[in-house]
C-alpha positions in Angstrom: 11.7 -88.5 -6.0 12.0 -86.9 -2.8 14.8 -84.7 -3.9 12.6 -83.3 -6.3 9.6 -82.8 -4.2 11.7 -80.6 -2.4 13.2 -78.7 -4.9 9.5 -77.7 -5.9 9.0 -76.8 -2.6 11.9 -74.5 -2.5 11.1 -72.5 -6.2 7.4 -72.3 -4.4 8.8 -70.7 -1.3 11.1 -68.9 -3.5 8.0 -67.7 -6.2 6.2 -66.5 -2.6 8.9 -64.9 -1.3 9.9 -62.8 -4.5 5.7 -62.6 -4.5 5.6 -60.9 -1.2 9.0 -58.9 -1.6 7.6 -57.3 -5.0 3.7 -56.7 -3.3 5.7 -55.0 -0.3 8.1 -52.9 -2.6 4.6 -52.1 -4.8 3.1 -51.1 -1.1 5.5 -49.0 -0.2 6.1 -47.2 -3.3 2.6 -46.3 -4.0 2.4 -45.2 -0.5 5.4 -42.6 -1.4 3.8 -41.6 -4.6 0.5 -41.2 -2.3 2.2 -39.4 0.1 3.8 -36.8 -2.6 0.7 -36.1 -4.2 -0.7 -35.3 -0.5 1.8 -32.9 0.0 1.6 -31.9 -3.7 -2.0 -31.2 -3.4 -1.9 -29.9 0.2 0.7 -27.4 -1.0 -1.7 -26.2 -3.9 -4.0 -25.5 -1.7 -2.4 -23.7 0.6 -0.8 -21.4 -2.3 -4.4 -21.0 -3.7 -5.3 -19.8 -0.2 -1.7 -17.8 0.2 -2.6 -15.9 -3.6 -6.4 -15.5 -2.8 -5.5 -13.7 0.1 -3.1 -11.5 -1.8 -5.7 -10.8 -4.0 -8.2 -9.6 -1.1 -5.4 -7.3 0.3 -4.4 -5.8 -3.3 -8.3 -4.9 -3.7 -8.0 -3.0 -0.6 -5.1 -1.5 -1.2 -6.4 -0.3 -4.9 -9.3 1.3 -2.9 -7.1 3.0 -0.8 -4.6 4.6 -3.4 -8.0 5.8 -5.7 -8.9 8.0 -2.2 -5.2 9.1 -1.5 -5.2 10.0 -5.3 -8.3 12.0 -5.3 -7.4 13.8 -1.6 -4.0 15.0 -3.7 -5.6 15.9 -6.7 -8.0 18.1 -4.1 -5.1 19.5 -2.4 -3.8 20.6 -6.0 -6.9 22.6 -7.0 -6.8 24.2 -2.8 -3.3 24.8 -3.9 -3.6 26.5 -7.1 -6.3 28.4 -5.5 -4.0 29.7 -2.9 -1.6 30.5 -5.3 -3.9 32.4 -6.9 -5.2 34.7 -4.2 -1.3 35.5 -2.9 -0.7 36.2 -7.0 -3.8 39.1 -7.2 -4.3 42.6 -5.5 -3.3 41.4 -1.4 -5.6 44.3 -0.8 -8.9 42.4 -2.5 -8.3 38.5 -0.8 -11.4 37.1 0.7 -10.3 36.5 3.8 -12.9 33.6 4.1 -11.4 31.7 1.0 -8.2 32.5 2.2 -7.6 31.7 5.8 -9.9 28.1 4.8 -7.4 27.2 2.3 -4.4 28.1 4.3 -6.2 25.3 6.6 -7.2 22.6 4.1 -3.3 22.6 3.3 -1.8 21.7 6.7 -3.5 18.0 6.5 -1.6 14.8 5.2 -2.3 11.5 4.8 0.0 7.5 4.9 -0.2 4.7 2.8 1.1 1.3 4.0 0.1 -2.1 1.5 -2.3 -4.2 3.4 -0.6 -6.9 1.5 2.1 -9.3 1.9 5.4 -8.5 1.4 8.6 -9.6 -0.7 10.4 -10.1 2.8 7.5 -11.5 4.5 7.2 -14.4 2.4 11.3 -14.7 2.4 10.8 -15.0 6.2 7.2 -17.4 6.2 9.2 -19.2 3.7 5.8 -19.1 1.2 8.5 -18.9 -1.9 8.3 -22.8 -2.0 4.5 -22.8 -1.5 4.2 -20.3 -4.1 6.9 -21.5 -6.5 5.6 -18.4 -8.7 8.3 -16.2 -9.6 6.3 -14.1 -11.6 4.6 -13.2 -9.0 7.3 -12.9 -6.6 8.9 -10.6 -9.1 5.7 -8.2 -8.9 5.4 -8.6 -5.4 9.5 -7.3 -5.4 8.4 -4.7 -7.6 5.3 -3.5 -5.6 7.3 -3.0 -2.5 10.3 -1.2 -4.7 7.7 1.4 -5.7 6.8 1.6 -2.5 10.0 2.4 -0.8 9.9 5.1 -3.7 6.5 6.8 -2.3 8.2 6.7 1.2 10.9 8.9 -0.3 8.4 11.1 -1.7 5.9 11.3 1.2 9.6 12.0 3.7 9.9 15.2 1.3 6.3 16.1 1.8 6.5 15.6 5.6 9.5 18.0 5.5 7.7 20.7 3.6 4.7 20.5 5.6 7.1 21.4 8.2 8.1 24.2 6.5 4.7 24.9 5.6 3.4 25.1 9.0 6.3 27.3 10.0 6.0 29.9 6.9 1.7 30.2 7.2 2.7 31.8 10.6 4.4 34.7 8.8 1.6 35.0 6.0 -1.4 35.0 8.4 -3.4 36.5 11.9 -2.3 33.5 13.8 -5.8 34.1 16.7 -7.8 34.3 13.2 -6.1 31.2 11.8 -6.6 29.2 15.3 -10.7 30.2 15.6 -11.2 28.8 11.7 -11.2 25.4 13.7 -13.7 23.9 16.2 -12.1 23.7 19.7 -12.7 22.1 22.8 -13.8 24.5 25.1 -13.8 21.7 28.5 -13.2 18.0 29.1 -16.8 16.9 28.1 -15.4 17.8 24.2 -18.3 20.6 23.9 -17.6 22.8 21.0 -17.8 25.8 19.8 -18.9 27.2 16.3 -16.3 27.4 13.6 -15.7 31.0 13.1 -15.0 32.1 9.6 -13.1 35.7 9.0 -15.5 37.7 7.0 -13.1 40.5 5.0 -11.0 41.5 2.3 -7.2 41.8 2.3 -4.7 40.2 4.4 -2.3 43.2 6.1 0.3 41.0 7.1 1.5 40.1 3.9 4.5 41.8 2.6 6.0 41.2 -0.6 9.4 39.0 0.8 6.6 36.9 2.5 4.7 36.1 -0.3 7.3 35.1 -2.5 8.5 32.9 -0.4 5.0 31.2 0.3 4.6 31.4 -3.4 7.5 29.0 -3.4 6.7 26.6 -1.2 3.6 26.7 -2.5 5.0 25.1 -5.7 7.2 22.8 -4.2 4.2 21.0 -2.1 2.3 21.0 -6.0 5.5 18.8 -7.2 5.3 16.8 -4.7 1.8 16.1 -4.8 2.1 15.5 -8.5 5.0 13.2 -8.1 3.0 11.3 -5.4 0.1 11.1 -7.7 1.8 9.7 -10.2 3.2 6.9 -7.8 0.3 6.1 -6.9 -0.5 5.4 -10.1 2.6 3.1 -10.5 1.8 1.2 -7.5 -2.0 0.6 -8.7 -0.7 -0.8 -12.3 1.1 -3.5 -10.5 -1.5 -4.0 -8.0 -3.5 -4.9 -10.7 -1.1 -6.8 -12.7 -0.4 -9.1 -9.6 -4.1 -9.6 -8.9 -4.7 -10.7 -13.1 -2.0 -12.6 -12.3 -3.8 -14.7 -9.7 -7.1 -14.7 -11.2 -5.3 -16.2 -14.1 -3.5 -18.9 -12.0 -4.9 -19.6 -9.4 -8.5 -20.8 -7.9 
C-alpha cells in the first residue's frame, strides 16, 4: 500500500515537473517570438522613417534640377543670341545687348543630391533596414547618373575657362568690367550699373570671331547634354519616390 502511495507521488512530481518544464519552455519561447516581432516592427519603422526621409530629400532635389534646367535652357536662348549678333554685320551690334550677354554667359551653377546615397547606406549599414533592393538598385542608379553630370559639368567648368579667357579678345575689357555694380569702399556702397550705349564692336576681327563662334557652340552642347541629364536624374528621382509612396507609410 505504501509502495504505491509513493509511486503516485512520484508520477505527480513527475506530471508537475514536465508541467513546469513545458510552461517555462512555452515562456521563453514566446518571449523569443515577442522579442522578434519587436525588432521586426522596430525595424519597419525605422525603414519607414529611413524611406520617408528619402522621399523629402528627392522632392528637393526635383525642385532643384527644374531651376538648374530652366537657368540652362536661359543660357541657350543668351547663347543663341550671342551667336547671332557675332554672325550679322560687326559694324551694326548693339553694344547694350552685346556686352549684357557676354555677361549673362560667365555664370555657372552645382548640383549635389540632398539625398542619401548608395555608399552612405553601405556605410550606415540601412541595406538590412531597408531590405529593398529595388530601391537600392535606383538609389545605385541615381548616383550613376550623377557621376555622369559631374563629367559633364567638369567639361563645362573647363570651357568657361576658356570662355572667360577668349571674351577678353572679343570685348573693351574697362567696358565689360563697368556693365557690373562694384564696390566703390568697405561699407559695400555701389555704384550704378553702366550699360554701353552704341553700335559695333571694333575689336572684333574675323580670326576672333570664329573662334568665339566655336566655343560658343561647344558651351550650347554642353548645356544640352546637361539638360538632358537632368532630365535622367529627375525620371529616377521620381521613380524612387513612387516607389516609396507605394511601399512604404
Amino acid at each position: 500500500m505504501e509502495k504505491n502511495t509513493d509511486e503516485g507521488k512520484q508520477r505527480k512530481q513527475f506530471k508537475q515537473y514536465l508541467f513546469e518544464g513545458l510552461m517555462i519552455f512555452l515562456a521563453i519561447t514566446l518571449g523569443f517570438f515577442a522579442d522578434n516581432m519587436r525588432e521586426s516592427l522596430g525595424q519597419r519603422s525605422r525603414a519607414n522613417e529611413l524611406a520617408i526621409s528619402m522621399k523629402q530629400d528627392l522632392v528637393k532635389d526635383t525642385i532643384i534640377i527644374d531651376n538648374l534646367i530652366d537657368f540652362q535652357f536661359k543660357r541657350i536662348t543668351i547663347n543663341d543670341s550671342l551667336f547671332s549678333m557675332i554672325a550679322s554685320n560687326l559694324e551694326q551690334i548693339d553694344q547694350s545687348q552685346y556686352y549684357m550677354a557676354i555677361r549673362s554667359m560667365t555664370g555657372t551653377t552645382f548640383f549635389k543630391p540632398s539625398g542619401i546615397s548608395a555608399s552612405n547606406l553601405k556605410e550606415l549599414g540601412l541595406l538590412d533596414v531597408l531590405n529593398d533592393q529595388q530601391l537600392f538598385h535606383l538609389v545605385v542608379k541615381y548616383d550613376s547618373l550623377f557621376e555622369d553630370y559631374l563629367g559633364i559639368k567638369n567639361l563645362e567648368m573647363s570651357y568657361q575657362l576658356k570662355y572667360m579667357q577668349s571674351i577678353n579678345r572679343v570685348t573693351d575689357p574697362d567696358i565689360l568690367r563697368k556693365t557690373y555694380r562694384h564696390n566703390i569702399n568697405r561699407d559695400f556702397i555701389t555704384t550704378p550699373r553702366i550699360i554701353p550705349n552704341g553700335k559695333g564692336v571694333p575689336l572684333l576681327n574675323p580670326d576672333d570671331v570664329t573662334e568665339f563662334k566655336g566655343m560658343l557652340t561647344s558651351i550650347r552642347f554642353i548645356s544640352t547634354s546637361t539638360i538632358y541629364e537632368f532630365q535622367d536624374i529627375k525620371r529616377v528621382a521620381r521613380e524612387m519616390i513612387q516607389h516609396i509612396e507605394n511601399n512604404y507609410n
